[in-house]
PAZA-454260 format. One record per residue (C-alpha): residue number from 0; residue in one letter; y, z, x. Coordinates in steps of 0.1 Angstrom, whole numbers, plus 5000, padded with zeros to 4 digits. Layout:
resi; resn; north; up; east
NUM; A; Y; Z; X
...
This chain:
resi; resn; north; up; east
0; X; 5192; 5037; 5171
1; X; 5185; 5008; 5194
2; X; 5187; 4973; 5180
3; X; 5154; 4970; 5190
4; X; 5142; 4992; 5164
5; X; 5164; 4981; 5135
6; X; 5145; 4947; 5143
7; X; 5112; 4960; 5142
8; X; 5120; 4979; 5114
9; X; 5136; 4948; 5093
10; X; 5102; 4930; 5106
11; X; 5089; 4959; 5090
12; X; 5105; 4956; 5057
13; X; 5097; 4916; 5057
14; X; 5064; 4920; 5058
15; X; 5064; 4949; 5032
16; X; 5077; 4923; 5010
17; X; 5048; 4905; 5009
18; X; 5028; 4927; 4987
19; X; 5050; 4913; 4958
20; X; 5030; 4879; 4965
21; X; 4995; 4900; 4973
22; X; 4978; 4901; 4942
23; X; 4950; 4922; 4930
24; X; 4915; 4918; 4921
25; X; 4922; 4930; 4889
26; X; 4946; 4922; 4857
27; X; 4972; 4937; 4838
28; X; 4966; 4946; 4803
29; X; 4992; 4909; 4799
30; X; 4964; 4891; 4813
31; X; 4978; 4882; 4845
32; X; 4972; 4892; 4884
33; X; 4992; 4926; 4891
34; X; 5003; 4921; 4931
35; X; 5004; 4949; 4948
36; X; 5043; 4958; 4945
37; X; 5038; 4963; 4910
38; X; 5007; 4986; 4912
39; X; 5024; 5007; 4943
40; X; 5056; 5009; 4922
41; X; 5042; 5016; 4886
42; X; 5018; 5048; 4910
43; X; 5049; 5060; 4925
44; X; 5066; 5063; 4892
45; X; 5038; 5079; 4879
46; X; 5034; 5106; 4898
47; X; 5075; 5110; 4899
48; X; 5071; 5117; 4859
49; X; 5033; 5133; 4859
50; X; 5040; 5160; 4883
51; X; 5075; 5172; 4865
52; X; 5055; 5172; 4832
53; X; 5028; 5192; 4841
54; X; 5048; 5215; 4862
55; X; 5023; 5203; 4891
56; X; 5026; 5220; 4927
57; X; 5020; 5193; 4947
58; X; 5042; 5182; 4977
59; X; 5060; 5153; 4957
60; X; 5079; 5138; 4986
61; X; 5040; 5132; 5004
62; X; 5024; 5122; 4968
63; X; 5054; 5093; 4967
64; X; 5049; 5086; 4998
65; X; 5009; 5080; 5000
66; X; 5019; 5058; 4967
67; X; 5042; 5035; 4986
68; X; 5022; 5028; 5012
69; X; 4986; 5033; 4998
70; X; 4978; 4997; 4993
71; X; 5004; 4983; 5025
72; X; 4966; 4971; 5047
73; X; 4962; 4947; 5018
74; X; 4997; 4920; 5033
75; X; 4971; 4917; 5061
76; X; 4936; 4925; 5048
77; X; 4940; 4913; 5010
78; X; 4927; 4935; 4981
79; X; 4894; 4947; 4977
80; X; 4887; 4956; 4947
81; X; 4859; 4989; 4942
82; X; 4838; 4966; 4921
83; X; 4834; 4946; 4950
84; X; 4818; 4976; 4965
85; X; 4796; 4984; 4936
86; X; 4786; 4948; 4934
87; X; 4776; 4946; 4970
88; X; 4795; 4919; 4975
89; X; 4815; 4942; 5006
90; X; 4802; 4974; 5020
91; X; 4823; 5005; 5020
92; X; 4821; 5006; 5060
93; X; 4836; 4969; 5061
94; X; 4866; 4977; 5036
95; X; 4872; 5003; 5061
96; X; 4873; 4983; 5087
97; X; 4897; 4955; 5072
98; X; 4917; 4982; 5063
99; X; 4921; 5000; 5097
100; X; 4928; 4965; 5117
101; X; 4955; 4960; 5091
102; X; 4970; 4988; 5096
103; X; 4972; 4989; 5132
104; X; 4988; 4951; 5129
105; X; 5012; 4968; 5107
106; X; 5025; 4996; 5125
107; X; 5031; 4973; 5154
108; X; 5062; 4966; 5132
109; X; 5076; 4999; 5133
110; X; 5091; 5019; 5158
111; X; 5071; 5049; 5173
112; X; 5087; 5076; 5152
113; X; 5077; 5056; 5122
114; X; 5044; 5048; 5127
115; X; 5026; 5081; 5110
């Protein structure tokens, strides 16, 4: 591995880190903002626990994965929240479009290999 990559992929891992200071629209049931570490990690460990309970086939290693990462767009884009949508505050189509140009900042950060 180059030292290139390692770079990118420590750039990577910095900017991860953000989503411990990205907070969501929502609370916690404490009455405070939830970032979006905590709601990634707390989905991750969920389905860890849910799919050995239930005796779920389901590819776990993909279901852990699409937790990790499922809310990674908001260290660029910010959260926005499905009430938001129903409220018509923010169209589904724009979301989507937040979402995509996040992403594609963010995977400039990895290496090609990593980027799917």
């Amino acid at each position: 591995m180059s030292s290139l990559n390692i770079k990118k992929i420590f750039g990577f891992f910095h900017l991860a880190e953000k989503l411990k200071t990205t907070f969501r629209y929502s609370e916690t049931k404490g009455v405070r903002q939830e970032s979006s570490a905590e709601h990634s990690w707390r989905l991750a460990l969920m389905a860890l626990v849910i799919a050995k309970e239930l005796n779920l086939d389901i590819n776990l290693e993909k279901a852990l994965k699409i937790a990790l990462i499922h809310d990674l767009a908001e260290v660029v884009s910010g959260d926005v929240d499905f009430t938001l949508i129903v409220k018509r505050k923010i169209s589904p189509a724009e979301k989507l479009k937040r979402e995509t140009q996040a992403m594609e900042k963010i995977k400039k950060f990895l290496p090609i290999k990593s980027r799917d």
